[in-house]
Backbone and ligand atoms as CSV (ligand in chain L), in Angstrom:
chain,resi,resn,atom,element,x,y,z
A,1,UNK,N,N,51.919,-122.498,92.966
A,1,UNK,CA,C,52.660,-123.640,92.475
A,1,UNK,C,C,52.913,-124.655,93.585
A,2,UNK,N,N,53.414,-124.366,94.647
A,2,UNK,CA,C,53.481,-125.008,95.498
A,2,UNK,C,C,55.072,-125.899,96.097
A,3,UNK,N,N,55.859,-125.035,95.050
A,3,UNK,CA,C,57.081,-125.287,95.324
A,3,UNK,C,C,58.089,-124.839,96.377
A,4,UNK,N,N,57.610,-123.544,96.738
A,4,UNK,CA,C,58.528,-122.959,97.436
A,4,UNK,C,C,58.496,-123.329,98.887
A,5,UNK,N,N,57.765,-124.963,99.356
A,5,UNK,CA,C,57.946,-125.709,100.140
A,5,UNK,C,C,58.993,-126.416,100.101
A,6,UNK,N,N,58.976,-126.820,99.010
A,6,UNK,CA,C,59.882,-127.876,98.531
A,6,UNK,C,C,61.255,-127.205,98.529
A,7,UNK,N,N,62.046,-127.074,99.748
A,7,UNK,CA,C,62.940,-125.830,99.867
A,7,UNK,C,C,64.395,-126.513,99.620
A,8,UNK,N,N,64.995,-127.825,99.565
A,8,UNK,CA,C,66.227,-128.301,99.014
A,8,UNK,C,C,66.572,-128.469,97.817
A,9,UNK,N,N,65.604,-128.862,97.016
A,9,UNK,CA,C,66.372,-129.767,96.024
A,9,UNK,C,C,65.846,-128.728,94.758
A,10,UNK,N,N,66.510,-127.743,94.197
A,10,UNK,CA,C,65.972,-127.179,93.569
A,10,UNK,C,C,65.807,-127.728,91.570
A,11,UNK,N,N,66.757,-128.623,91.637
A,11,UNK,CA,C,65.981,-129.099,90.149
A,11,UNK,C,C,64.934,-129.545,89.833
A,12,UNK,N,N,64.395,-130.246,90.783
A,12,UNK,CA,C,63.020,-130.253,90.498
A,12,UNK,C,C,62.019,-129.092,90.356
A,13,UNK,N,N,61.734,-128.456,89.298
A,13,UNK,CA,C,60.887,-127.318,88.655
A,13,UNK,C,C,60.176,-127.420,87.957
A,14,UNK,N,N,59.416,-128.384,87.200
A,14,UNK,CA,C,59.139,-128.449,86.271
A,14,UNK,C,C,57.037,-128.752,86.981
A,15,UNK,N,N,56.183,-128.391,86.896
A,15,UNK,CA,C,55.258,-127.686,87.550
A,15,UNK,C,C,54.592,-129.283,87.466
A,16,UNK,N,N,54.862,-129.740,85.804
A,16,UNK,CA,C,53.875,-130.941,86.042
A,16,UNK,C,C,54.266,-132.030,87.163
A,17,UNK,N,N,55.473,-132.140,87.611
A,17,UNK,CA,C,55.608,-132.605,88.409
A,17,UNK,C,C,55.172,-132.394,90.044
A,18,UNK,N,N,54.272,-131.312,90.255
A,18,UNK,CA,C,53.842,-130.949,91.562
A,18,UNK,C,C,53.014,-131.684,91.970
A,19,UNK,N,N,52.639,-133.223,91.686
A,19,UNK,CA,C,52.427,-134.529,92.514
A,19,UNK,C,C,53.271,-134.667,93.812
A,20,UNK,N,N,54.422,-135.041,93.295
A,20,UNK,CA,C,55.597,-135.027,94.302
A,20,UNK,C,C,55.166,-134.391,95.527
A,21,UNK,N,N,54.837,-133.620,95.700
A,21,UNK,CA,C,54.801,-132.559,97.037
A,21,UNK,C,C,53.344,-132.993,97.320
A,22,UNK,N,N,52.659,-133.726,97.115
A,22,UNK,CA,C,51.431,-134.329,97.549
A,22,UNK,C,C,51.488,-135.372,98.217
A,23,UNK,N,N,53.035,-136.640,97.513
A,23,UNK,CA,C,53.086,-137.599,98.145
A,23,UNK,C,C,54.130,-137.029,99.509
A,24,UNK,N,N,54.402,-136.202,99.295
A,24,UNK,CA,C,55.721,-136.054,100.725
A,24,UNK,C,C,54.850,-135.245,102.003
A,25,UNK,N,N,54.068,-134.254,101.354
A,25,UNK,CA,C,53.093,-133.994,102.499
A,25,UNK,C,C,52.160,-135.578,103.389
A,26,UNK,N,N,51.812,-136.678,102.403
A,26,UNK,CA,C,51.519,-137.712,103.509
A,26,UNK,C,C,52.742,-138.758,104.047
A,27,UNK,N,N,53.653,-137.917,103.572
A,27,UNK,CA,C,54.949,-139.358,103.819
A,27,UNK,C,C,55.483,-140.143,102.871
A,28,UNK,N,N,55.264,-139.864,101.680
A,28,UNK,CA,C,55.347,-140.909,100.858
A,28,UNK,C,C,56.581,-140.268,99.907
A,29,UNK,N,N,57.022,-141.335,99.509
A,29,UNK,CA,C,58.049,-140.294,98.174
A,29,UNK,C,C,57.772,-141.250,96.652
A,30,UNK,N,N,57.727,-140.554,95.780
A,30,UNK,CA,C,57.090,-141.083,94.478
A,30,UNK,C,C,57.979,-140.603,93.020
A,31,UNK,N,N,58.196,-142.257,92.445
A,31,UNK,CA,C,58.495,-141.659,91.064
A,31,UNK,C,C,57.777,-141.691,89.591
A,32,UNK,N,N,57.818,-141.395,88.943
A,32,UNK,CA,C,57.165,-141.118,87.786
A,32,UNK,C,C,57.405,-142.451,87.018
A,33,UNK,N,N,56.548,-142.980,85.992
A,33,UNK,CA,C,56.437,-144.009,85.054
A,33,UNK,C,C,56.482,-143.559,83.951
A,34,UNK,N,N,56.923,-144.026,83.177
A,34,UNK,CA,C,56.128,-143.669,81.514
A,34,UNK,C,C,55.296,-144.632,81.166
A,35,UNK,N,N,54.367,-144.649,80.632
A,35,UNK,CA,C,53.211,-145.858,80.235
A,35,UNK,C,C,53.267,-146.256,79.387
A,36,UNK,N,N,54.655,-145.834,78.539
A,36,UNK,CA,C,54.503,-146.454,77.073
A,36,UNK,C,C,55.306,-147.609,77.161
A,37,UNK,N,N,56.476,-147.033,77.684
A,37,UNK,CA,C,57.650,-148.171,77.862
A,37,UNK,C,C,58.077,-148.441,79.161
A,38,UNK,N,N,57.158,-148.213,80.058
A,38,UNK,CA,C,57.819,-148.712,81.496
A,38,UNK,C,C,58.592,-148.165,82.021
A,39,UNK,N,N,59.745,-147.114,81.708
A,39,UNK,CA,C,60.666,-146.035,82.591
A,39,UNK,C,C,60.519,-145.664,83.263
A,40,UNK,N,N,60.964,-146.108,84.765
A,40,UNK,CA,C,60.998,-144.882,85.459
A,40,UNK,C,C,61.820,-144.182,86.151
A,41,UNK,N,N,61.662,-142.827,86.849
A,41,UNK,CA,C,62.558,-142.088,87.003
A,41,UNK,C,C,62.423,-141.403,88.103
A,42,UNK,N,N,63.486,-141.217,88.778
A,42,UNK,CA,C,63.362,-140.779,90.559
A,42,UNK,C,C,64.873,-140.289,90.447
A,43,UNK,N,N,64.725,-138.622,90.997
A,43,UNK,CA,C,63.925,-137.977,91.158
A,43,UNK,C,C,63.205,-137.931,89.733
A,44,UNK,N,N,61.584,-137.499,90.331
A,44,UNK,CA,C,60.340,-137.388,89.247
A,44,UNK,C,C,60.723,-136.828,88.004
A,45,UNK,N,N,60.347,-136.460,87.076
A,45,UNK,CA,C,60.544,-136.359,85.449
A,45,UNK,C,C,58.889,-136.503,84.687
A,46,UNK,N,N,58.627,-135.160,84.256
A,46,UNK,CA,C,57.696,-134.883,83.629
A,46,UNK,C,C,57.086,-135.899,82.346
A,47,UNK,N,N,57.895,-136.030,81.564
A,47,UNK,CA,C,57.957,-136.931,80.168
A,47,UNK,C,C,59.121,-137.731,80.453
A,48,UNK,N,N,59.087,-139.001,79.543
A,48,UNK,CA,C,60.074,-139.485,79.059
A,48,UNK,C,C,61.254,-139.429,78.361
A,49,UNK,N,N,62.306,-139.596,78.780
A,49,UNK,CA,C,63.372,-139.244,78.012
A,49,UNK,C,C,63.289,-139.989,76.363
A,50,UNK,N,N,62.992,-141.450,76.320
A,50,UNK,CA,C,62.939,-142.311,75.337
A,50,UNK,C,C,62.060,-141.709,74.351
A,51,UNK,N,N,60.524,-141.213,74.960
A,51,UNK,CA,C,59.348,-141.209,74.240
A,51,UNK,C,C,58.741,-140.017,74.583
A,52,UNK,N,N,59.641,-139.052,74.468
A,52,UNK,CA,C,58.471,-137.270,74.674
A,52,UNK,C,C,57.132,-137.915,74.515
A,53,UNK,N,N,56.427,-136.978,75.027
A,53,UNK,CA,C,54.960,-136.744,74.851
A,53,UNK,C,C,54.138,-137.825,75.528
A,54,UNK,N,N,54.620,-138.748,75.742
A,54,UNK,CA,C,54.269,-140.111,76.356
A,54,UNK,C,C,53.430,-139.692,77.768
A,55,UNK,N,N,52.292,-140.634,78.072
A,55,UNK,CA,C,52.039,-140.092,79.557
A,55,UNK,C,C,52.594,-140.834,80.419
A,56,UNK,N,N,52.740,-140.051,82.117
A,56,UNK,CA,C,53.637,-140.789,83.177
A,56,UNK,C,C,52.447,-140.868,83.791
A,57,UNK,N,N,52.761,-141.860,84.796
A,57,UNK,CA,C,52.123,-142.257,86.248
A,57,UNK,C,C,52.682,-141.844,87.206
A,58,UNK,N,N,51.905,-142.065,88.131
A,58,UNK,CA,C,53.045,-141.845,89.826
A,58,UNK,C,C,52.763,-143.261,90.393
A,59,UNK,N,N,54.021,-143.674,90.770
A,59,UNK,CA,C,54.242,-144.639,91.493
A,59,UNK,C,C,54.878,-144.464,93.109
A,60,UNK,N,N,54.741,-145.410,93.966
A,60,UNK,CA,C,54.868,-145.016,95.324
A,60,UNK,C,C,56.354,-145.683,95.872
A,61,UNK,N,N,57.367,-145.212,96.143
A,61,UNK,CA,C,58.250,-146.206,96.521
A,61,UNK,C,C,58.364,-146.636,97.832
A,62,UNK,N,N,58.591,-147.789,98.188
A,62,UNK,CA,C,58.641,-148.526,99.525
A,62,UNK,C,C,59.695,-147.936,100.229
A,63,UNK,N,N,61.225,-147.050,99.617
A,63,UNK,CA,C,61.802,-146.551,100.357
A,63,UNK,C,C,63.295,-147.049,100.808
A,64,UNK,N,N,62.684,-148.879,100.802
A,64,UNK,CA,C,63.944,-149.244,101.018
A,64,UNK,C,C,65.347,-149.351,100.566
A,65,UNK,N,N,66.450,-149.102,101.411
A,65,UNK,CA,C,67.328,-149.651,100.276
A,65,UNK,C,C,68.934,-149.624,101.001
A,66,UNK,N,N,69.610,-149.863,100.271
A,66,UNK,CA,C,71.123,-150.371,101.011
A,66,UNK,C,C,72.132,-149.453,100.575
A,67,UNK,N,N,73.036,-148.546,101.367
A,67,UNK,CA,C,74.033,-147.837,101.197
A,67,UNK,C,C,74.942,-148.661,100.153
A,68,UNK,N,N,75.372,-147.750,99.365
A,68,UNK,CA,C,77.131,-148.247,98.098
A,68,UNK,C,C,77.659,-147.599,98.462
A,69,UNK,N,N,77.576,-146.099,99.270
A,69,UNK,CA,C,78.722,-145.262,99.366
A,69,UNK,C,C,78.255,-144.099,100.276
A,70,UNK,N,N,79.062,-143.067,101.199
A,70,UNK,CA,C,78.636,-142.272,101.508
A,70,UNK,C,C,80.247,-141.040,101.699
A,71,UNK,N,N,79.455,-139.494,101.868
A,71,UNK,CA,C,80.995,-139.090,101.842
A,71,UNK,C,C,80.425,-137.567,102.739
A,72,UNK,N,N,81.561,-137.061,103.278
A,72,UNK,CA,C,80.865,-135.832,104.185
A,72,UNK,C,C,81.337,-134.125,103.182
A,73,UNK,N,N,80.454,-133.510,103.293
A,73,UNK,CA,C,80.266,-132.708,102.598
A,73,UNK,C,C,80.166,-131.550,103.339
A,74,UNK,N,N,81.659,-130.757,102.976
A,74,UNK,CA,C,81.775,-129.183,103.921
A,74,UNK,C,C,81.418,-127.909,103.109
A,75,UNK,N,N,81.312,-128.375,101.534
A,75,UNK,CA,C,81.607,-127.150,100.703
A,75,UNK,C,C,80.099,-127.526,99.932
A,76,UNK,N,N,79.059,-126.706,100.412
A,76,UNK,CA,C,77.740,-127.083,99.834
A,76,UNK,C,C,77.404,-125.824,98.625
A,77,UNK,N,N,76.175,-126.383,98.151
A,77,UNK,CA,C,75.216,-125.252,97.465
A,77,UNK,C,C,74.776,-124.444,98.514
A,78,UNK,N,N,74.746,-122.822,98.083
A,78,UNK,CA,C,73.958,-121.915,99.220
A,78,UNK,C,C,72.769,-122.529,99.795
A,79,UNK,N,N,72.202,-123.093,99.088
A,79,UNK,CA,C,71.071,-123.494,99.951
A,79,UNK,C,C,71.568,-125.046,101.606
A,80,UNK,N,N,72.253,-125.410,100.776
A,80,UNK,CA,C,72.703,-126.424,102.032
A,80,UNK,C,C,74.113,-126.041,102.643
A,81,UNK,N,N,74.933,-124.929,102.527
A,81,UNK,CA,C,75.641,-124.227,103.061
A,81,UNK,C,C,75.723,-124.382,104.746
A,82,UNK,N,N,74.547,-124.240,105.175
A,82,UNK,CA,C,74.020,-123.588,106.595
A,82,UNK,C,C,74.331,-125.470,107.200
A,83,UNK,N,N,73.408,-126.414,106.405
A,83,UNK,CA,C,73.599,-127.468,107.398
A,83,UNK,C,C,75.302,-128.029,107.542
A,84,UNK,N,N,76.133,-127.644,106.388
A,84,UNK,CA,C,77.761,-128.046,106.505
A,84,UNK,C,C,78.818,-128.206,108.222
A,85,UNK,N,N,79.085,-129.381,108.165
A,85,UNK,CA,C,79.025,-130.442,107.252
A,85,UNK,C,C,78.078,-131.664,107.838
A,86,UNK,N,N,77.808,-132.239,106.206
A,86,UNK,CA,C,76.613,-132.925,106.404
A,86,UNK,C,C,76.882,-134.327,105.640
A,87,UNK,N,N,76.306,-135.331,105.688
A,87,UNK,CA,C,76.607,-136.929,104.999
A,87,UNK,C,C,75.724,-136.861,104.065
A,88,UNK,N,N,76.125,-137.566,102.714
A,88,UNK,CA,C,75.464,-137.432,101.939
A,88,UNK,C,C,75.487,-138.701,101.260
A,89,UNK,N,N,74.904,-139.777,100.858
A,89,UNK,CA,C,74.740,-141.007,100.624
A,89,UNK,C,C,74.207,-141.515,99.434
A,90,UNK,N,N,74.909,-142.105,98.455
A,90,UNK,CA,C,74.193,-142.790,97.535
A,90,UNK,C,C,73.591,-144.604,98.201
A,91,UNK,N,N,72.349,-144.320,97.769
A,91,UNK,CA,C,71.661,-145.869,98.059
A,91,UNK,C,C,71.393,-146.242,96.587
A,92,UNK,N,N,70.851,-147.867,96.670
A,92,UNK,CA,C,70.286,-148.755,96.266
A,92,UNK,C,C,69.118,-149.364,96.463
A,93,UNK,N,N,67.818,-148.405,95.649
A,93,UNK,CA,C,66.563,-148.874,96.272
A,93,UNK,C,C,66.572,-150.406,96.000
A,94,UNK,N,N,65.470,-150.475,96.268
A,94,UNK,CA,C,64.692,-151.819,96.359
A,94,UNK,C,C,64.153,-152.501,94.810
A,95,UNK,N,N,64.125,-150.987,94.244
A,95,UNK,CA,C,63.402,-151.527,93.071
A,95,UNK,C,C,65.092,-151.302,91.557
A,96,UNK,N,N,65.746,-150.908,92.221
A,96,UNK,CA,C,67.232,-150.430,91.404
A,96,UNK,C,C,67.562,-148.950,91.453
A,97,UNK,N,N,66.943,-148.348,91.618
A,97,UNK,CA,C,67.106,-146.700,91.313
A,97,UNK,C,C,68.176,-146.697,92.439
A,98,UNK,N,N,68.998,-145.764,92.041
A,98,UNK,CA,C,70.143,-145.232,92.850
A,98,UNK,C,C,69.827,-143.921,92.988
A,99,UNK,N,N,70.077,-143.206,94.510
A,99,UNK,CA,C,69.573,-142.359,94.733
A,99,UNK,C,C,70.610,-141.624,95.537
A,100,UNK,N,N,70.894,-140.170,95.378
A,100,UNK,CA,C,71.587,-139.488,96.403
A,100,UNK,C,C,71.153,-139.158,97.206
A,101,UNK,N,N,71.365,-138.722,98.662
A,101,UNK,CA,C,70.492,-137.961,99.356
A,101,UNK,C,C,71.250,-137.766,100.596
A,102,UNK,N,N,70.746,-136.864,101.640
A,102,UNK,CA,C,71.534,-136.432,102.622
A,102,UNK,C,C,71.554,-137.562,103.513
A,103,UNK,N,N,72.655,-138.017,104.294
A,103,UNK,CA,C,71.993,-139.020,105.488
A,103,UNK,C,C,71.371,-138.180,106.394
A,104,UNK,N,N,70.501,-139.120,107.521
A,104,UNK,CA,C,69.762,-137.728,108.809
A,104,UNK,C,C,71.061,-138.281,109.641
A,105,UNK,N,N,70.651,-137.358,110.500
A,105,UNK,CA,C,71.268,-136.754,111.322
A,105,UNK,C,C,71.630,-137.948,112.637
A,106,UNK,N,N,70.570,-138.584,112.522
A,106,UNK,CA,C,70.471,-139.584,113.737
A,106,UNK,C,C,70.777,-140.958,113.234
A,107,UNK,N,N,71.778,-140.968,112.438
A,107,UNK,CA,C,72.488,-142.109,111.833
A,107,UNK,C,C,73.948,-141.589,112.169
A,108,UNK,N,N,74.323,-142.553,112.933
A,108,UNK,CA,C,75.608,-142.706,113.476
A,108,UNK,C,C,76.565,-142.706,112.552
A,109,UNK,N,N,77.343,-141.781,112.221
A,109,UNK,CA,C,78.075,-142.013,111.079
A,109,UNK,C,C,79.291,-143.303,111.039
A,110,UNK,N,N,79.706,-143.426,112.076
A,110,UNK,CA,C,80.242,-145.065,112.784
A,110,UNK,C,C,79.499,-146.087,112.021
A,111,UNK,N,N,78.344,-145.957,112.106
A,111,UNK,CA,C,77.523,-147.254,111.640
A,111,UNK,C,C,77.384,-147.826,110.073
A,112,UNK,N,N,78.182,-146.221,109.712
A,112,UNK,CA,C,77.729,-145.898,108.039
A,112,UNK,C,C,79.135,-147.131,107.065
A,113,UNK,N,N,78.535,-148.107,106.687
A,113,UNK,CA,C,79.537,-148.970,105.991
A,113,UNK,C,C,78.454,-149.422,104.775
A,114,UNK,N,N,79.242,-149.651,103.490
A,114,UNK,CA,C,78.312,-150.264,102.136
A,114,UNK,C,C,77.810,-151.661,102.566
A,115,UNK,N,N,76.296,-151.425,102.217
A,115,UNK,CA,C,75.777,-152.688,102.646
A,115,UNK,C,C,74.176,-152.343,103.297
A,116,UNK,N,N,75.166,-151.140,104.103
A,116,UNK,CA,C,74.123,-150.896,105.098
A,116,UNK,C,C,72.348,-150.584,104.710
A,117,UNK,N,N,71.724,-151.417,105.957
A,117,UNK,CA,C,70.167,-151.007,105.133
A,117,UNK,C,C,69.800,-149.287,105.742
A,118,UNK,N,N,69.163,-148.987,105.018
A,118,UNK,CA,C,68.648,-147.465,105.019
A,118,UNK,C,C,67.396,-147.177,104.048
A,119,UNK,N,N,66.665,-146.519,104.837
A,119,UNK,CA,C,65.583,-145.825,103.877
A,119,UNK,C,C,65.375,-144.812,103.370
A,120,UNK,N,N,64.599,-144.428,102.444
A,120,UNK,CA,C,64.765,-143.515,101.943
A,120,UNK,C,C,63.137,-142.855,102.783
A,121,UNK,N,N,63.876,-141.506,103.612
A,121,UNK,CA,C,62.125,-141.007,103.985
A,121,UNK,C,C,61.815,-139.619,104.167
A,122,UNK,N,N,60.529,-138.738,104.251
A,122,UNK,CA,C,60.124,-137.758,104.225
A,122,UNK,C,C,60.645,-136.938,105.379
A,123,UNK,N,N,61.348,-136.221,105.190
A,123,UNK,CA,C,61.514,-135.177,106.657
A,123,UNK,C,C,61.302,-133.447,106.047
A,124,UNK,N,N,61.158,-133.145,107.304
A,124,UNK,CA,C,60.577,-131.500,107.568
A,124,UNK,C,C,61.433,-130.844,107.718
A,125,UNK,N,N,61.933,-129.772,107.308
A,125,UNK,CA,C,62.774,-129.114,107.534
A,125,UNK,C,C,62.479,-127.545,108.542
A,126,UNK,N,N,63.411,-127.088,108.874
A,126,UNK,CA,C,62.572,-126.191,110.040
A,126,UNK,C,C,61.591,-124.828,109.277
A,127,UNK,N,N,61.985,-124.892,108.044
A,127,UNK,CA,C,61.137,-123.918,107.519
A,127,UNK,C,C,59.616,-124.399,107.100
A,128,UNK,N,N,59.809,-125.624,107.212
A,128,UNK,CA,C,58.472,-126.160,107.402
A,128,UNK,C,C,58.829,-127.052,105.716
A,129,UNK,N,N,59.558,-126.941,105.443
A,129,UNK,CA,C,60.210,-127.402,104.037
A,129,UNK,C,C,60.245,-128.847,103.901
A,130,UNK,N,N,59.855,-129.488,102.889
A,130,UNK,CA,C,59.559,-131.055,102.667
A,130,UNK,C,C,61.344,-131.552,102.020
A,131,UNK,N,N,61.492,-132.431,102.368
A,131,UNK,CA,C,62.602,-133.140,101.181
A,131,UNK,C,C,62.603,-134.586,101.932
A,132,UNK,N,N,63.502,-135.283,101.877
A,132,UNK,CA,C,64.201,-136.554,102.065
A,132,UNK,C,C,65.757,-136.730,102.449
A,133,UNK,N,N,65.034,-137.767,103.327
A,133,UNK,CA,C,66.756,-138.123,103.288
A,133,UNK,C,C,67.137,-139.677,103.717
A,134,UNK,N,N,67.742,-139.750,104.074
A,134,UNK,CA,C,68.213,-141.865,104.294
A,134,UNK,C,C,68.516,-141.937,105.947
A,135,UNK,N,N,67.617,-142.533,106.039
A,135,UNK,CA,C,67.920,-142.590,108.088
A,135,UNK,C,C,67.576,-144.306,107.791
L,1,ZN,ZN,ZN,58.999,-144.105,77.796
């Protein structure tokens, strides 16, 4: 399957979606389209909510986007337990999608005010594990 790279974010399961882990192995992070009606959805999503059965695309996102909020997080899921405590940030892509995600590490949390630009990008985790986060 090819998931058990994909070692954070565990809702994403759903197999047809194992594109995703194609675009993050070159760097890229990608959301899904629907082709009927234009939806799209990040994180990825197999079908459409509007239009089951509908086919999706993959689209590539540029990444960019501007902090609305951020907050520090001591009391995690077992799986993010170990990094506690850690920043965790809702952005404002570029294209509208609002996105949660961890801040990295090498973002000054000083610096962290709404507004701020930030991207959204591919990092490695030491298990060799793909996800994202906003540096
Ligand atoms: Zn649709």
């Amino acid at each position: 399957m090819g998931f058990e790279k994909f070692g954070r974010f565990g809702y994403v399961s759903q197999t047809k979606i194992n594109p995703l882990l194609s675009y993050l192995e070159k760097g890229q992070i990608a959301a899904t389209r629907c082709k009927k009606c234009g939806r799209t959805y990040f994180p990825p999503r197999a079908e459409c909510l509007d239009d089951r059965q509908s086919a999706i695309e993959w689209v590539v996102l540029d990444g960019k986007g501007s902090l609305i909020t951020f907050t520090k997080v001591f009391f995690a899921p077992p799986a993010f337990q170990p990094e506690t405590p850690y920043l965790l940030g809702l952005a404002e892509l570029s294209n509208g999608f609002r996105v949660f995600a961890p801040v990295s590490p090498s973002v000054d949390e000083k610096q962290l005010k709404p507004g701020k630009e930030l991207n959204l990008k591919v990092a490695r985790g030491s298990r060799d594990n793909l996800f994202y986060w906003l540096e």
